[in-house]
FIVEX-630824 format. One record per residue (C-alpha): residue number from 0; z, y negated, x negated. Coordinates in steps of 0.25 Angstrom, whole numbers. Layout:
! residues N
NODE  pami     pz     py     px
NODE   NUM      Z      Y      X
...
***
This chain:
! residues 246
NODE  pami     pz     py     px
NODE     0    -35    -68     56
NODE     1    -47    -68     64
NODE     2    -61    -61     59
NODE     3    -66    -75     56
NODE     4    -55    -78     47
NODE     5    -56    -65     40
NODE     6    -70    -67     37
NODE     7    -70    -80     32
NODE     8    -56    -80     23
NODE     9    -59    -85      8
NODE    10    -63    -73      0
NODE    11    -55    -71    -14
NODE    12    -62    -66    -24
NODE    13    -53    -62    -36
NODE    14    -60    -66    -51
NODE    15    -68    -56    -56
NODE    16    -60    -52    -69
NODE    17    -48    -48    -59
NODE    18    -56    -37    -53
NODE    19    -56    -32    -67
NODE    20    -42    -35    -69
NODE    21    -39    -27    -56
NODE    22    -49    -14    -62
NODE    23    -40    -13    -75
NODE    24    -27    -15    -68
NODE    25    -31     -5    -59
NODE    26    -33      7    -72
NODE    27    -23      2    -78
NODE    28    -14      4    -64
NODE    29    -20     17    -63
NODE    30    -18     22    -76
NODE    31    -31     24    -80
NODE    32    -30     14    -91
NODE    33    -17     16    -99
NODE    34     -9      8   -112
NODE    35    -19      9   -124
NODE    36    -33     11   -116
NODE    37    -44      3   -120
NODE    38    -51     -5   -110
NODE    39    -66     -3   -110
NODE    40    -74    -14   -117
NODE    41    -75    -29   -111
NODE    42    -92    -25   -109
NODE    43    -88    -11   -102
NODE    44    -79    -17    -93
NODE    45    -87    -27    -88
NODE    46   -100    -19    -85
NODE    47    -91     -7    -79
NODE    48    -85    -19    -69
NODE    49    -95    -27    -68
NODE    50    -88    -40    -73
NODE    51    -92    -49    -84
NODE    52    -87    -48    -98
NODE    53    -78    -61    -95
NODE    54    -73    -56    -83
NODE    55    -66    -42    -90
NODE    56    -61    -52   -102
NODE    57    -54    -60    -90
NODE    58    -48    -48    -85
NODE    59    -44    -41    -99
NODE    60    -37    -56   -102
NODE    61    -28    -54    -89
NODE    62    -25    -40    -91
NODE    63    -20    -42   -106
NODE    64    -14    -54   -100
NODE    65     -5    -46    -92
NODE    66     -1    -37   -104
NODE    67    -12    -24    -98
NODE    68    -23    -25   -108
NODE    69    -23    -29   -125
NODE    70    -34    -31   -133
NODE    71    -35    -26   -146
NODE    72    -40    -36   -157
NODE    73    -49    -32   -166
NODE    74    -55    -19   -156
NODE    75    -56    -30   -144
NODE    76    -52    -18   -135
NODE    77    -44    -21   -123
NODE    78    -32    -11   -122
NODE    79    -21     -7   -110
NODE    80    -10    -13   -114
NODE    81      2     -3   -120
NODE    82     11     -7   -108
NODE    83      4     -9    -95
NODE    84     18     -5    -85
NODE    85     17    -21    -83
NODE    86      6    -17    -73
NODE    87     13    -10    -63
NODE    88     23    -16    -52
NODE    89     36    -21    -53
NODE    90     40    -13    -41
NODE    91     37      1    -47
NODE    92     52      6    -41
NODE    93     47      4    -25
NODE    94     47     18    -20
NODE    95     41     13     -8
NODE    96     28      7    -14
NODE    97     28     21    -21
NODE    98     28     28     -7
NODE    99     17     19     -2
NODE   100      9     23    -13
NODE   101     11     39    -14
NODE   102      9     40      2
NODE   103     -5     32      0
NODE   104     -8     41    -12
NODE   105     -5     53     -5
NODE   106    -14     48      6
NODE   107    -25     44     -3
NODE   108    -25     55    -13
NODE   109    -23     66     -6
NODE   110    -35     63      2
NODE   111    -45     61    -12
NODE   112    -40     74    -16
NODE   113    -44     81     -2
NODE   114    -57     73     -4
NODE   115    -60     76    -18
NODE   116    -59     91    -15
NODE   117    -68     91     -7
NODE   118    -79     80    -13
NODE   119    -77     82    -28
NODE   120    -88     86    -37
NODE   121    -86     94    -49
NODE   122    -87     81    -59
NODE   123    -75     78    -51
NODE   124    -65     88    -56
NODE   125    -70     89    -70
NODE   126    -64     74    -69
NODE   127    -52     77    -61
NODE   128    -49     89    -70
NODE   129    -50     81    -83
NODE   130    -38     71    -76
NODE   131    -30     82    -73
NODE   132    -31     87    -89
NODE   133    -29     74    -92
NODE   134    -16     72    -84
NODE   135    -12     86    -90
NODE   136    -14     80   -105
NODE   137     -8     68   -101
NODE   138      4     65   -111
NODE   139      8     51   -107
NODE   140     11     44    -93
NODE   141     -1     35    -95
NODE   142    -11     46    -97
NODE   143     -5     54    -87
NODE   144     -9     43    -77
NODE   145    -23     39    -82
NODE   146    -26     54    -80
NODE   147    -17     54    -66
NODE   148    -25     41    -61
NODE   149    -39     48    -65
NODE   150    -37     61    -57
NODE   151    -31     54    -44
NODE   152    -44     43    -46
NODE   153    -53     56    -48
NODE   154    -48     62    -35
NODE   155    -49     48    -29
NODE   156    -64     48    -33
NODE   157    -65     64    -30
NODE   158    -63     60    -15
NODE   159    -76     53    -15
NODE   160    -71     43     -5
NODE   161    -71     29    -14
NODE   162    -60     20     -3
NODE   163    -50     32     -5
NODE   164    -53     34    -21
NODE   165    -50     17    -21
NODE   166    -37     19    -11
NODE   167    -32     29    -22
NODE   168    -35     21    -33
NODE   169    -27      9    -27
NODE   170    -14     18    -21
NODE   171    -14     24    -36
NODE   172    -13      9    -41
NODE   173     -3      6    -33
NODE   174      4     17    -38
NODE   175      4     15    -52
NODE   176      7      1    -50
NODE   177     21      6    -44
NODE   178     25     15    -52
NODE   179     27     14    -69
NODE   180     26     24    -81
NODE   181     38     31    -79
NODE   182     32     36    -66
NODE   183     22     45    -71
NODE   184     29     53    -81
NODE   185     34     63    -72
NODE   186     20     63    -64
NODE   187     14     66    -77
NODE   188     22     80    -78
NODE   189     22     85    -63
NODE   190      6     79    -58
NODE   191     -2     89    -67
NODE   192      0    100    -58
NODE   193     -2     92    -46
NODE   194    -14     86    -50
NODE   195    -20    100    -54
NODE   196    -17    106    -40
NODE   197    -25     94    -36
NODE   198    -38     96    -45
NODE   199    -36    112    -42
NODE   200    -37    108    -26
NODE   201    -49     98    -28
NODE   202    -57    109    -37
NODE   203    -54    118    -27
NODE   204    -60    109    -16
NODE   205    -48    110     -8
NODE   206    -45     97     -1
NODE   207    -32    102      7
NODE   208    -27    106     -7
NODE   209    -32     95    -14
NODE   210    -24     85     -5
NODE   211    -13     93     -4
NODE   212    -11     93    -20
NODE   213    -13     78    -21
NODE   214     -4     76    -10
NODE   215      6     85    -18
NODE   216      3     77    -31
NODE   217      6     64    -25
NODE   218     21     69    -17
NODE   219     25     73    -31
NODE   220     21     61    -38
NODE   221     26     52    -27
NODE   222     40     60    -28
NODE   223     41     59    -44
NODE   224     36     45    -43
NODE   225     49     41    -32
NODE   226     59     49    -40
NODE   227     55     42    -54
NODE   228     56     27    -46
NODE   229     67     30    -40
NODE   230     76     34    -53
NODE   231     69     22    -59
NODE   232     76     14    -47
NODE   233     89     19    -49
NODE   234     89     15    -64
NODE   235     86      1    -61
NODE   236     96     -1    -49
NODE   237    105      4    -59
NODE   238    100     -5    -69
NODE   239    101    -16    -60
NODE   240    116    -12    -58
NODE   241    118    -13    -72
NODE   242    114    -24    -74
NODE   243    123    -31    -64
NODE   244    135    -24    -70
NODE   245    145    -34    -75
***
């Protein structure tokens, strides 16, 4: 394709109300929205994005079309649906999808959390320190992610660098997308630790460490992740063999 041709291709602009259908998709991906929250009001979400009031009804309509979102009669609140696993990939078992992603989050995070030691302001850590406590709480896989999502985001923003805070938001996208529920009960008991040694580092203002402990956190996670989808391959080959047992 020459220059020309590049500058002069059709332009395809998507309808506005699946900008907002890409937003909600995105927390819920992320975690930061979880079965049983409510959604803000129509009026709050339009003004916070800038859309029309029409445009966020289109956008609820296709989201509770595809079983993510239920409004309650009678309040006229808008819920996360009580079972939002629909939303992730049917391929969760590829391992190498899963080693694309760790390599890039290695990359990626390792880098805001050098960064974030050494630009972060004290508002910062009050933040960051609340989502580590909140992790520690955490009693269920889905707010053990919500709180894991906002710390990593946190360091993301930390970092002060906006392409590498949206590069971290989209490889932990991804990431969700590959993986299910069952990935994070074992990341839920071994990250608290990891994530401390990262908040201690960054307080600290010691980038070297800083990276080195998110670099730690992520090997870990990556390791736990590959061994839980790799058992979860072995039951459904032997599944599969079942089945085609006479």
């Amino acid at each position: 394709m020459s220059h020309d041709d590049f500058l002069v291709a059709p332009l395809h602009t998507p309808p506005a109300y699946a900008a907002v259908v890409e937003r909600i998709q995105r927390a819920l991906t992320l975690g930061l929205l979880v079965p049983g929250d409510r959604l803000p009001a129509e009026r709050a979400l339009s003004q916070g994005m800038g859309v029309s009031r029409v445009t966020v009804r289109e956008a609820l309509r296709v989201l509770q079309g595809e079983g993510l979102l239920v409004t309650r009669r009678g309040s006229g609140g808008t819920t996360v649906a009580p079972n939002i696993d629909g939303l992730r990939g049917a391929d969760s078992g590829h391992e190498e999808r899963v080693r694309e992603v760790f390599e890039l989050r290695l990359a990626l995070e390792s880098t805001a959390a050098r960064l974030a030691a050494e630009r972060h302001l004290e508002v910062d850590l009050d933040e960051l320190t609340a989502c580590q406590a909140a992790m520690a709480r955490s009693t269920d896989v889905h707010s053990f992610r919500r709180a894991d999502s906002k710390f990593h985001l946190t360091v993301a923003r930390m970092s002060g660098n906006h392409l590498l805070r949206q590069a971290i938001e989209d490889a932990r996208a991804v990431a969700f997308s590959t993986l299910d529920r069952r990935s994070f009960t074992p990341l839920q008991r071994s990250s608290i630790h990891d994530h401390a040694a990262v908040l201690q580092a960054i307080e600290r203002r010691e980038p070297p460490a800083a990276a080195d402990a998110m670099m730690l956190h992520i090997v870990r996670a990556r390791a736990e992740v590959e061994s839980i989808l790799s058992h979860t391959e072995q039951e459904r080959a032997l599944h599969r063999r079942g089945e085609r047992t006479p």
